[in-house]
PyMOL commands that place a pseudoatom at each C-alpha (Angstrom):
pseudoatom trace, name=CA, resn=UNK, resi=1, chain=A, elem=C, hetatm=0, pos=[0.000, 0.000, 0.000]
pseudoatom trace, name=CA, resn=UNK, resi=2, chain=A, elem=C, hetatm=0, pos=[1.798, 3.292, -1.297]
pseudoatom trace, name=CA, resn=UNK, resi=3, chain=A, elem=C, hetatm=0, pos=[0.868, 6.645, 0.096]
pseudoatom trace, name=CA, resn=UNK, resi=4, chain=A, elem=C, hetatm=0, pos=[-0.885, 9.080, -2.828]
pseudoatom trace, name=CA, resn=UNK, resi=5, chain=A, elem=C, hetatm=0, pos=[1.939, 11.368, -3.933]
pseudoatom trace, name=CA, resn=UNK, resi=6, chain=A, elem=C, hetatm=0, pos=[4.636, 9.439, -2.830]
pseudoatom trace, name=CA, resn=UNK, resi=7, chain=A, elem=C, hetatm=0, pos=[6.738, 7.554, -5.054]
pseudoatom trace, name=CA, resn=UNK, resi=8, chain=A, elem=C, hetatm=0, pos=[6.642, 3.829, -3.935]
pseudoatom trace, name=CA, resn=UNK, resi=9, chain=A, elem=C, hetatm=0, pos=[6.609, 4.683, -0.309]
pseudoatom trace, name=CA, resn=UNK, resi=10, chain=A, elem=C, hetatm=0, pos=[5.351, 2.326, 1.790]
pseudoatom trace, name=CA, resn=UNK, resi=11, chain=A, elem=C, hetatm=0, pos=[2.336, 3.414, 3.532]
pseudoatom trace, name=CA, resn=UNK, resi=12, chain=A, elem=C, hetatm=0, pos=[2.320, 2.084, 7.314]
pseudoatom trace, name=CA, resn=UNK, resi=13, chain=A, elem=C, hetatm=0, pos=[-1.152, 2.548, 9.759]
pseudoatom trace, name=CA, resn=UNK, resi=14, chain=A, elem=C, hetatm=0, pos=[-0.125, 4.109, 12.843]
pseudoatom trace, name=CA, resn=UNK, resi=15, chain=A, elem=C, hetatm=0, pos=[-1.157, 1.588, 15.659]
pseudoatom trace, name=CA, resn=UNK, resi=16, chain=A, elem=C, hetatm=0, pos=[-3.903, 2.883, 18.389]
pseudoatom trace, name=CA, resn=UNK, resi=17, chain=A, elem=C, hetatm=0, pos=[-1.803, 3.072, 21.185]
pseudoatom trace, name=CA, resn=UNK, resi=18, chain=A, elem=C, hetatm=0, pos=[-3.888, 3.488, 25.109]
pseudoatom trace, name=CA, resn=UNK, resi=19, chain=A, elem=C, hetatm=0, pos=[-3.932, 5.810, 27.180]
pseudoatom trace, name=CA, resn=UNK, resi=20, chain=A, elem=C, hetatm=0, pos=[-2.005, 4.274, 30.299]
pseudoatom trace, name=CA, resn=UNK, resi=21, chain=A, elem=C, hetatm=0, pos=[0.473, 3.090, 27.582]
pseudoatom trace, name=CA, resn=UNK, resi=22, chain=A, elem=C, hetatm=0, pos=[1.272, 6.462, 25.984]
pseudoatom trace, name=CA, resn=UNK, resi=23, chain=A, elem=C, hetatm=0, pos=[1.743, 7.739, 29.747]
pseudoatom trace, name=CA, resn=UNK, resi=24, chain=A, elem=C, hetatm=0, pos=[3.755, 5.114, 30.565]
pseudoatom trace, name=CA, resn=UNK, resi=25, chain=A, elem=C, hetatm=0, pos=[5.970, 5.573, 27.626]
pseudoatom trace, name=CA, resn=UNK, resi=26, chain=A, elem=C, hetatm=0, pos=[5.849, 9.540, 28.314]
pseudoatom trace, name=CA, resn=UNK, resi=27, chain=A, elem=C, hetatm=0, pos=[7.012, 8.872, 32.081]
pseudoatom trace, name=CA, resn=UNK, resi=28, chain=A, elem=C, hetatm=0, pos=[9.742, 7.051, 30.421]
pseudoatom trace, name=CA, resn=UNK, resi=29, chain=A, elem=C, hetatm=0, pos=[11.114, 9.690, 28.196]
pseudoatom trace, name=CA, resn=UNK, resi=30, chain=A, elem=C, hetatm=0, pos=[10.707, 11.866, 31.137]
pseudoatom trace, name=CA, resn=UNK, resi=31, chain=A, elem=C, hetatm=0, pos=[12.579, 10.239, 32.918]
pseudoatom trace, name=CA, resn=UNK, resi=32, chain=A, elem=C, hetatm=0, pos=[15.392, 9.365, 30.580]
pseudoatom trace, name=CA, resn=UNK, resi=33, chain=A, elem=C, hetatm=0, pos=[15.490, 13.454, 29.911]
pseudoatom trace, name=CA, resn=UNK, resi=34, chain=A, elem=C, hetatm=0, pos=[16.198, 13.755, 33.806]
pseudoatom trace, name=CA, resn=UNK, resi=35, chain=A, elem=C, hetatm=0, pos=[19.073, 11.148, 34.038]
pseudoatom trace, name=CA, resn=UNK, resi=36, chain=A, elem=C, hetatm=0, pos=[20.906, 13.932, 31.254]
pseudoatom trace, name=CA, resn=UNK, resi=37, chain=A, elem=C, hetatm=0, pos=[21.590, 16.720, 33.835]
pseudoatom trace, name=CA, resn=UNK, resi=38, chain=A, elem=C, hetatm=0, pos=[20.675, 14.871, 37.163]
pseudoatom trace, name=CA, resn=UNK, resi=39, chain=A, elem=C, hetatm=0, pos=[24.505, 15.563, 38.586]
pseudoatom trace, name=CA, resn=UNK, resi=40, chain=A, elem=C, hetatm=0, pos=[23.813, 19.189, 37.433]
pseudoatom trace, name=CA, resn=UNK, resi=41, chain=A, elem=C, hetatm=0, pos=[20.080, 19.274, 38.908]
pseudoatom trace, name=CA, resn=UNK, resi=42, chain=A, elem=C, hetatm=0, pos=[20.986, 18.043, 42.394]
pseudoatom trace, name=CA, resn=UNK, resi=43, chain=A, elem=C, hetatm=0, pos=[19.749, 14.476, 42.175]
pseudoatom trace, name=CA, resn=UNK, resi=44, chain=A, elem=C, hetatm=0, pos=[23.465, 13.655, 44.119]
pseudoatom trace, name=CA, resn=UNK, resi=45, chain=A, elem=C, hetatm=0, pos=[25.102, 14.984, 47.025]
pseudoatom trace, name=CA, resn=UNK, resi=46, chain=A, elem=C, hetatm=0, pos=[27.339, 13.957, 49.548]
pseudoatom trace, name=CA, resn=UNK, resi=47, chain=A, elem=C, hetatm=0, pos=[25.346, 14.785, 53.120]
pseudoatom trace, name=CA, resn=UNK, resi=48, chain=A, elem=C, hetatm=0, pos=[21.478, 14.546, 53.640]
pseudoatom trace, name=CA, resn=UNK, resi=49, chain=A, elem=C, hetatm=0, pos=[19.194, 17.664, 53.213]
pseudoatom trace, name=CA, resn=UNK, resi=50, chain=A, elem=C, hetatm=0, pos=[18.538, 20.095, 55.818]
pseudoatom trace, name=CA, resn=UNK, resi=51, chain=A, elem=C, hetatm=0, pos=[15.582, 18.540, 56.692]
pseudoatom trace, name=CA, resn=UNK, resi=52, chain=A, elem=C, hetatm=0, pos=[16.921, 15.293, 57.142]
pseudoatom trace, name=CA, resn=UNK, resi=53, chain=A, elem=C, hetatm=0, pos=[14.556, 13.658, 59.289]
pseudoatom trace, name=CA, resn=UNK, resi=54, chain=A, elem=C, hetatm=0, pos=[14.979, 11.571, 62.626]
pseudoatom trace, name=CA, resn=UNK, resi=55, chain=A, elem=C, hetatm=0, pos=[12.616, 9.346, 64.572]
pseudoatom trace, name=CA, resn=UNK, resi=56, chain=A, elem=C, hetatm=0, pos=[11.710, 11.205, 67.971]
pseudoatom trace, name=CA, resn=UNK, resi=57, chain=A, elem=C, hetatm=0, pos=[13.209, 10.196, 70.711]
pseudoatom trace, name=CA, resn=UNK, resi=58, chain=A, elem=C, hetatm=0, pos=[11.107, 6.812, 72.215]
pseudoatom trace, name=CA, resn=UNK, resi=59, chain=A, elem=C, hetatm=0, pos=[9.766, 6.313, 68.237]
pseudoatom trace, name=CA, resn=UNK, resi=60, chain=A, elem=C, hetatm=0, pos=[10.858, 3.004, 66.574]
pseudoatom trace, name=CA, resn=UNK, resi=61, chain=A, elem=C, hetatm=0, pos=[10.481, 3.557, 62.763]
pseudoatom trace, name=CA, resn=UNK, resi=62, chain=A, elem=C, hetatm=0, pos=[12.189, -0.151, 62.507]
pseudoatom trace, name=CA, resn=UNK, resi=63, chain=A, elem=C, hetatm=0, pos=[13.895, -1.269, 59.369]
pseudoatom trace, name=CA, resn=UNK, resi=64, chain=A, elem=C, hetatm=0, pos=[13.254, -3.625, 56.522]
pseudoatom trace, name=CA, resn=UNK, resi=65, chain=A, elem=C, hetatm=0, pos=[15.212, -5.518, 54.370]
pseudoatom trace, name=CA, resn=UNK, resi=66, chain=A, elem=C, hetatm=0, pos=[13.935, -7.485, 50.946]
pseudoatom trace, name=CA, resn=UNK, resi=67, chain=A, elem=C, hetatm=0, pos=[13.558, -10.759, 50.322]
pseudoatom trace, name=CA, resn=UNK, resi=68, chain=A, elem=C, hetatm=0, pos=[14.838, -13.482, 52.303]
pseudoatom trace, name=CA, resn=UNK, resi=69, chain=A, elem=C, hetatm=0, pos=[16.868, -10.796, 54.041]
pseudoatom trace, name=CA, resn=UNK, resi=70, chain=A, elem=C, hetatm=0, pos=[16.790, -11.443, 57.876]
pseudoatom trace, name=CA, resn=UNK, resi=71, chain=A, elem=C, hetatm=0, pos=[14.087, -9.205, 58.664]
pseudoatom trace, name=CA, resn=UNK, resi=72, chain=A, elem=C, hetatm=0, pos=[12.805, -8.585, 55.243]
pseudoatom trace, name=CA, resn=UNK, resi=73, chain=A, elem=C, hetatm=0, pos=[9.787, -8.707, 53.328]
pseudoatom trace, name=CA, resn=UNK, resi=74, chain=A, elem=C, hetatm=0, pos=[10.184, -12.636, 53.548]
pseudoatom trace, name=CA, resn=UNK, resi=75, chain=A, elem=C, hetatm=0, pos=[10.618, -13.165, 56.671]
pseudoatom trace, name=CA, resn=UNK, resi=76, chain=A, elem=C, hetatm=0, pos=[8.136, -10.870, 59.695]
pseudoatom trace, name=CA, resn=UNK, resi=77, chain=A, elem=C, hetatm=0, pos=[10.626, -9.691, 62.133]
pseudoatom trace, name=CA, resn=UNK, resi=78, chain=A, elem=C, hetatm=0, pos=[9.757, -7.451, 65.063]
pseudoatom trace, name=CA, resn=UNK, resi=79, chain=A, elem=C, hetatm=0, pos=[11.735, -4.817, 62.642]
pseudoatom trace, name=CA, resn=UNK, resi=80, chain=A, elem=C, hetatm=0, pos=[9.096, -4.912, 59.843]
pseudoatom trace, name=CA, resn=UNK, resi=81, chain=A, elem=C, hetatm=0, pos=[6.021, -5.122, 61.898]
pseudoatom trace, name=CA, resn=UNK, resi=82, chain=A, elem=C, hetatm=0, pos=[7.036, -1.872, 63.397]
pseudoatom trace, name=CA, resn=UNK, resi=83, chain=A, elem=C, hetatm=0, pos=[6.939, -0.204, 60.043]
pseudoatom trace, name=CA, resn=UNK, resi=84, chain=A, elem=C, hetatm=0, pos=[3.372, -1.878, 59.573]
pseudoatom trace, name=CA, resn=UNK, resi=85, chain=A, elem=C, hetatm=0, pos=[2.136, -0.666, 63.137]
pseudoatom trace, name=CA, resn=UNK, resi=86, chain=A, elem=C, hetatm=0, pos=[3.797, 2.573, 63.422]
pseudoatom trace, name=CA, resn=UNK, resi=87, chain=A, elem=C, hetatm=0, pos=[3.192, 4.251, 59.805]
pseudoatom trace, name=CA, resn=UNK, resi=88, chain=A, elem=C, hetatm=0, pos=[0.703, 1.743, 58.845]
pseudoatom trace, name=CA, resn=UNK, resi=89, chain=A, elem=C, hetatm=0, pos=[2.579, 0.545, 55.078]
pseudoatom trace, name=CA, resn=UNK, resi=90, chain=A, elem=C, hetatm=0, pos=[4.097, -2.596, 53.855]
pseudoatom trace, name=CA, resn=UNK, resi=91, chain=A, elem=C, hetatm=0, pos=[7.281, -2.311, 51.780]
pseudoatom trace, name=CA, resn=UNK, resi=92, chain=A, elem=C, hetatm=0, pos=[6.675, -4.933, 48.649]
pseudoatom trace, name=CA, resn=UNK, resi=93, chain=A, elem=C, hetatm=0, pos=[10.214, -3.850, 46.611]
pseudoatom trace, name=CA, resn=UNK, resi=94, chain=A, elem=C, hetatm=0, pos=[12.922, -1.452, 45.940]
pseudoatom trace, name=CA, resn=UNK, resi=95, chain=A, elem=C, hetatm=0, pos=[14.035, -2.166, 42.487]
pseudoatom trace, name=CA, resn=UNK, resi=96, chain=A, elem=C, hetatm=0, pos=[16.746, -0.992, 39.898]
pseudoatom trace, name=CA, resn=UNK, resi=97, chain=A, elem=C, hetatm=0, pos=[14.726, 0.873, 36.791]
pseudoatom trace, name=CA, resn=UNK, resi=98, chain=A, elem=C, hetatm=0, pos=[14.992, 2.147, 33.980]
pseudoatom trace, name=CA, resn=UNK, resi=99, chain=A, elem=C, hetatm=0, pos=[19.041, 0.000, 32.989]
pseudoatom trace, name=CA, resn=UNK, resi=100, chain=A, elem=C, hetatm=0, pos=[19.922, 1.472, 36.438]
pseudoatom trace, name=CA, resn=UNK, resi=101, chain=A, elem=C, hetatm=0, pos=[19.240, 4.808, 36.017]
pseudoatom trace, name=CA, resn=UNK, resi=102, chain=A, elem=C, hetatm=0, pos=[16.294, 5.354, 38.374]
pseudoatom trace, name=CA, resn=UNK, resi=103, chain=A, elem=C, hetatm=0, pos=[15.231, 3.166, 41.579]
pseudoatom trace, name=CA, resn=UNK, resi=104, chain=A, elem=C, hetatm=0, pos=[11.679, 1.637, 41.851]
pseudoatom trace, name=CA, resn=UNK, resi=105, chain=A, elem=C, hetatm=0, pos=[10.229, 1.998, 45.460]
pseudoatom trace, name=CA, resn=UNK, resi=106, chain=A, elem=C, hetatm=0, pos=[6.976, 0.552, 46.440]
pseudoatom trace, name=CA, resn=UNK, resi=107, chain=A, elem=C, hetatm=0, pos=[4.559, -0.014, 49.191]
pseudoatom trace, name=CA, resn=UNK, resi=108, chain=A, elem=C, hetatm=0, pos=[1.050, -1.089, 50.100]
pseudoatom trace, name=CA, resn=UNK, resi=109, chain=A, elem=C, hetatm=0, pos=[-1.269, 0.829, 52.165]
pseudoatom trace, name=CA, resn=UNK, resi=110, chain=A, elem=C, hetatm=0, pos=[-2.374, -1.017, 55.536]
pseudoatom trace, name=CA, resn=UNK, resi=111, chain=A, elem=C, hetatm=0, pos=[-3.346, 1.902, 57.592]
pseudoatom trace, name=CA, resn=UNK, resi=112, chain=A, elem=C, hetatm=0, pos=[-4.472, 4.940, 55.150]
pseudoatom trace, name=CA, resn=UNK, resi=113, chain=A, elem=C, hetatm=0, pos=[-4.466, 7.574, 58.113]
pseudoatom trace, name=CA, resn=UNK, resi=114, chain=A, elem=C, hetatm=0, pos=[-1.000, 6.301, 59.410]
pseudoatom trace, name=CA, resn=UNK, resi=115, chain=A, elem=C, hetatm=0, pos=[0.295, 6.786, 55.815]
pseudoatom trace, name=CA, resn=UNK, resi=116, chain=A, elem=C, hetatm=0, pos=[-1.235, 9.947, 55.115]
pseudoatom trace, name=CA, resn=UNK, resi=117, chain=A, elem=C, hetatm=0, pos=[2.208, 11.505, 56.288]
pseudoatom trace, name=CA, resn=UNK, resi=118, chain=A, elem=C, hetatm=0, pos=[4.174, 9.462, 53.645]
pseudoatom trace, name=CA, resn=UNK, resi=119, chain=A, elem=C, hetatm=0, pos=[2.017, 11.132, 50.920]
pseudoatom trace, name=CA, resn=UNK, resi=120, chain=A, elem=C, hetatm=0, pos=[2.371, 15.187, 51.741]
pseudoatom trace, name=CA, resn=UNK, resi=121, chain=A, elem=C, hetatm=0, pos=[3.362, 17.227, 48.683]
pseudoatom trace, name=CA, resn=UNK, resi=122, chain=A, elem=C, hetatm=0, pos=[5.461, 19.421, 50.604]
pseudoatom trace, name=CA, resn=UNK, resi=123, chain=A, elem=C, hetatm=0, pos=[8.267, 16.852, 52.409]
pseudoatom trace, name=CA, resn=UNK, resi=124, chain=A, elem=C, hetatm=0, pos=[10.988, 15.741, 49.887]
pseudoatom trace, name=CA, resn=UNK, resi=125, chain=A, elem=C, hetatm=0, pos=[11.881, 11.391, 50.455]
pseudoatom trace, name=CA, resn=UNK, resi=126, chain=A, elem=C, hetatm=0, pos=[15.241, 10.962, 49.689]
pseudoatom trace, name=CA, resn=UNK, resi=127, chain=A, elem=C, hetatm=0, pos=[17.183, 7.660, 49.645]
pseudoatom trace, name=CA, resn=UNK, resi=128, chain=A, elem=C, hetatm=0, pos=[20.669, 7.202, 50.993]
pseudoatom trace, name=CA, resn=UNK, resi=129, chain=A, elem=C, hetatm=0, pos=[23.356, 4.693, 49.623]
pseudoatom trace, name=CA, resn=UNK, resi=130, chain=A, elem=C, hetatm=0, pos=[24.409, 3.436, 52.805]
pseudoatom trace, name=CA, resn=UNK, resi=131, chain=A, elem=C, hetatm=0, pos=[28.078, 2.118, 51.681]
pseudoatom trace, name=CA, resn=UNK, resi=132, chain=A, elem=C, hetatm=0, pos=[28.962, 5.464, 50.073]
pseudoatom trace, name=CA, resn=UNK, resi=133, chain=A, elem=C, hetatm=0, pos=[26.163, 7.999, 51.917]
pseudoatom trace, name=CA, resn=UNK, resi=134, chain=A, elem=C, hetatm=0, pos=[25.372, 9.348, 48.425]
pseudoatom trace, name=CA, resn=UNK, resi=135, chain=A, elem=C, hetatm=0, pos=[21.721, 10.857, 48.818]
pseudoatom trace, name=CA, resn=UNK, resi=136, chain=A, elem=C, hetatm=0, pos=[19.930, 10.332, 45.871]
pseudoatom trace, name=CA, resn=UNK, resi=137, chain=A, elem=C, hetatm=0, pos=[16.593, 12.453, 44.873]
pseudoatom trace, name=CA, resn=UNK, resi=138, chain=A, elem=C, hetatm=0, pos=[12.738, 11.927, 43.837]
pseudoatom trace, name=CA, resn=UNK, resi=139, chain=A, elem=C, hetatm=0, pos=[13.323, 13.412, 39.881]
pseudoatom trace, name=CA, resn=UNK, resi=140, chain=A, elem=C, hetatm=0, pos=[11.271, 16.329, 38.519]
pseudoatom trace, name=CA, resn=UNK, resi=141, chain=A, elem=C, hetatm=0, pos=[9.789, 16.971, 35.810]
pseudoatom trace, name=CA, resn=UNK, resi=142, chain=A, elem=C, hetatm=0, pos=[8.206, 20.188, 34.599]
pseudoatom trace, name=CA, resn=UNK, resi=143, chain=A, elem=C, hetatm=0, pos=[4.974, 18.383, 33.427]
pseudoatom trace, name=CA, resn=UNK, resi=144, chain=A, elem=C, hetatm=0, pos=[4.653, 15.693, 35.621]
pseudoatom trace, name=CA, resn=UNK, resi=145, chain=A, elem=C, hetatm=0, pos=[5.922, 17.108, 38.645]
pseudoatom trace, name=CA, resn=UNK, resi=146, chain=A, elem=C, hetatm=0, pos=[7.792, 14.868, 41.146]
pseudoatom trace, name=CA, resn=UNK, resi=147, chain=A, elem=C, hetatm=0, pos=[7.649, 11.355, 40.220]
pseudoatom trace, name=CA, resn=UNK, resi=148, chain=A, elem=C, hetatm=0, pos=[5.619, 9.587, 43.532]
pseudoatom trace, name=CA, resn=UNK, resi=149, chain=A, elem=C, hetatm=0, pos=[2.721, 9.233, 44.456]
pseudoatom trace, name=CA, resn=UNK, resi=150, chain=A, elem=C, hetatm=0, pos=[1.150, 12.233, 46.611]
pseudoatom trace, name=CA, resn=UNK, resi=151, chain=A, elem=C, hetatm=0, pos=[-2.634, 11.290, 46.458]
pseudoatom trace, name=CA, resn=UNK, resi=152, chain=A, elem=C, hetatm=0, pos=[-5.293, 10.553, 49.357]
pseudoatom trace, name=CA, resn=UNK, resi=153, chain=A, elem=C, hetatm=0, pos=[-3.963, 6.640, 50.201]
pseudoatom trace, name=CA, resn=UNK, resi=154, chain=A, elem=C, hetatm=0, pos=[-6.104, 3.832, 49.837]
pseudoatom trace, name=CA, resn=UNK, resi=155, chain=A, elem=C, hetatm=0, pos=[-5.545, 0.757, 52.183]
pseudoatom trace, name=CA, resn=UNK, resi=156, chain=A, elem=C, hetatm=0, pos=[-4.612, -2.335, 50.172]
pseudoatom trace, name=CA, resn=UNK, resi=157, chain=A, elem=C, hetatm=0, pos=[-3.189, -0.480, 47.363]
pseudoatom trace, name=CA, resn=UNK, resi=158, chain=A, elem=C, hetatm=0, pos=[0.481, -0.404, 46.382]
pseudoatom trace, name=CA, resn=UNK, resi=159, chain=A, elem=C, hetatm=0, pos=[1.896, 2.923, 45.794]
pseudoatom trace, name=CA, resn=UNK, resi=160, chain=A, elem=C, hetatm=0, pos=[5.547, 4.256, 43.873]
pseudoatom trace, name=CA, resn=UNK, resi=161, chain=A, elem=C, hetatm=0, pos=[8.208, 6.573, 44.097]
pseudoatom trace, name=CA, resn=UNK, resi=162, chain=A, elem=C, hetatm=0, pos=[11.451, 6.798, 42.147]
pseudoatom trace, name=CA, resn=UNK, resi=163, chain=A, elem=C, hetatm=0, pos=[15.084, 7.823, 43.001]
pseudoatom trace, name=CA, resn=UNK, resi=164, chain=A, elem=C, hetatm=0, pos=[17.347, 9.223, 40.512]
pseudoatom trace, name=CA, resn=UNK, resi=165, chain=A, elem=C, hetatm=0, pos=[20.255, 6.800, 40.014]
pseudoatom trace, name=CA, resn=UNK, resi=166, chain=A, elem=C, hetatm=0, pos=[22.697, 9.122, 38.669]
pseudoatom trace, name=CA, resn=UNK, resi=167, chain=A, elem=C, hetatm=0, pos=[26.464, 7.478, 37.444]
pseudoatom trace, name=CA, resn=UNK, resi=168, chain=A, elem=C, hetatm=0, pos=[24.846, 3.786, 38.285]
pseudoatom trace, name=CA, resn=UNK, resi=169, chain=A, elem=C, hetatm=0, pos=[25.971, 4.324, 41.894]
pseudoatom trace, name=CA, resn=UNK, resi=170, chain=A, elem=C, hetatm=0, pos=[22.837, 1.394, 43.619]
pseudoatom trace, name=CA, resn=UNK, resi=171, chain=A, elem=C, hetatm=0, pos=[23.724, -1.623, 42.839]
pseudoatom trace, name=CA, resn=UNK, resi=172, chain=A, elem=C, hetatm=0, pos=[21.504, -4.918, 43.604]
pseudoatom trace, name=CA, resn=UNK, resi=173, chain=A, elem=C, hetatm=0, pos=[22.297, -6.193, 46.834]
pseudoatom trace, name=CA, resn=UNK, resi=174, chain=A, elem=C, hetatm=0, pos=[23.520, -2.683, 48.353]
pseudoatom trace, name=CA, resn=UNK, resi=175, chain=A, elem=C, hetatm=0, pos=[21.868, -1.570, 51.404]
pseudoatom trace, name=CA, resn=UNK, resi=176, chain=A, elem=C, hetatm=0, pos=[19.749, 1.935, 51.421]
pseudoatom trace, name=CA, resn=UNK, resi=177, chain=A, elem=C, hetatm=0, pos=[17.609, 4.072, 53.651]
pseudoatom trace, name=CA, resn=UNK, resi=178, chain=A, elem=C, hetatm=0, pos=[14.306, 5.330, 52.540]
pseudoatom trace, name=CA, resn=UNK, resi=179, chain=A, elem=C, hetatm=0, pos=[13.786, 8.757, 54.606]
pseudoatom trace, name=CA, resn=UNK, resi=180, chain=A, elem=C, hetatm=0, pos=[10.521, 10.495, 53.707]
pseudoatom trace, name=CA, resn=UNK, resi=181, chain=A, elem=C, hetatm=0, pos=[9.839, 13.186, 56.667]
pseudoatom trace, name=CA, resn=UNK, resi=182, chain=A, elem=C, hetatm=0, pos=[9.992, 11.125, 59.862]
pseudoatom trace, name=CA, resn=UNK, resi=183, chain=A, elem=C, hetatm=0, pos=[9.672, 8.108, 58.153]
pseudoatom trace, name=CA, resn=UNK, resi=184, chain=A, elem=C, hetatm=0, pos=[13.161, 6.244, 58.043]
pseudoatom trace, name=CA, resn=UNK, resi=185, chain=A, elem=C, hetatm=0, pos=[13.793, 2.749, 56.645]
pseudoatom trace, name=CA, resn=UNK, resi=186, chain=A, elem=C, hetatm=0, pos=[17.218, 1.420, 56.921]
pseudoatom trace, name=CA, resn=UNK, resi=187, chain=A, elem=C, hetatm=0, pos=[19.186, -1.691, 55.659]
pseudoatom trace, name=CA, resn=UNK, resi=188, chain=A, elem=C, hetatm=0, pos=[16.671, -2.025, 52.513]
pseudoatom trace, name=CA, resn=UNK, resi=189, chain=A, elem=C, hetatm=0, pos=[18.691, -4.476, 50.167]
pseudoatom trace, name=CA, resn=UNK, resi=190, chain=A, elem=C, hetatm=0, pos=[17.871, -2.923, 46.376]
pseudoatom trace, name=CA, resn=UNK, resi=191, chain=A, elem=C, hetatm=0, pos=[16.732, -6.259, 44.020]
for i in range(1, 191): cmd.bond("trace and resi %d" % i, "trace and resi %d" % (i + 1))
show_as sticks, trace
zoom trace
């Protein structure tokens, strides 16, 4: 099938393509537009940000590993049921994304008021690399905005949040800490 006006050119239909999959693939190129200038936009530094939260004093935030980690998501130590009691979440992964560039972490809602903290537009989660203490940032983009979730939670549902991976510094099987507000997760092995 040749195009009118064209000579011998192959005429090709343009597949339909869905909605969640043309966001999808626009989140993508977002994302790959970020990894560009992330060393120039701040996405690495050496020490936390100012507002580097810390549990208060007689709070157990807990920690969770991944896997068949001791205490991690395969296993229910006292460590991980303290995350599920105190800010009312599950941690179901913290994955490498996007060939390394970006970090995938998600979590189901238990407890929707005890997560409603974890969701507030105005604190900034930041991850830490624990065997370097890079701090690596939630990405912005000018259309999408910061890419997490920030909505009203909904218990069972699993919610997201990337970390800019800039230079390919996470690798599987380091240990991080997920810090967003008071909320602090340590000794998180990345998949």
């Amino acid at each position: 099938m040749t195009r009118p006006g064209h000579l011998g050119a192959p005429f090709l239909p343009v597949p339909s393509v869905s909605r969640p999959r043309l966001l999808a693939a626009s989140v993508s190129l977002a994302c790959l537009a970020l990894l560009a200038p992330a060393g120039q936009a701040g996405a690495l530094s050496q020490a936390p940000p100012d507002e580097r939260a810390v549990a208060a004093p007689g709070q157990d935030t807990g920690s969770a590993g991944h896997g068949d980690e001791p205490g991690g998501a395969g296993e229910r130590g006292d460590e991980h049921r303290g995350i599920e009691e105190q800010w009312g979440i599950e941690i179901t992964s913290l994955r490498l994304s996007a060939n390394g560039h970006m970090l995938d972490y998600r979590y189901r809602v238990l407890d929707a008021a005890k997560a409603s903290d974890l969701f507030k537009r105005q604190i900034k989660p930041y991850l830490i690399h624990q065997p370097t203490g890079k701090v690596l940032a939630v990405p912005e983009t000018a259309k999408l905005g910061p890419l997490r979730n920030s909505n009203i939670p909904q218990e069972g549902r699993i919610y997201w949040m990337f970390f800019g991976n800039a230079g390919k510094i996470v690798q599987p099987g380091d240990k991080v800490t997920v810090v967003i507000g008071k909320f602090r997760v340590e000794d998180i092995v990345v998949e």
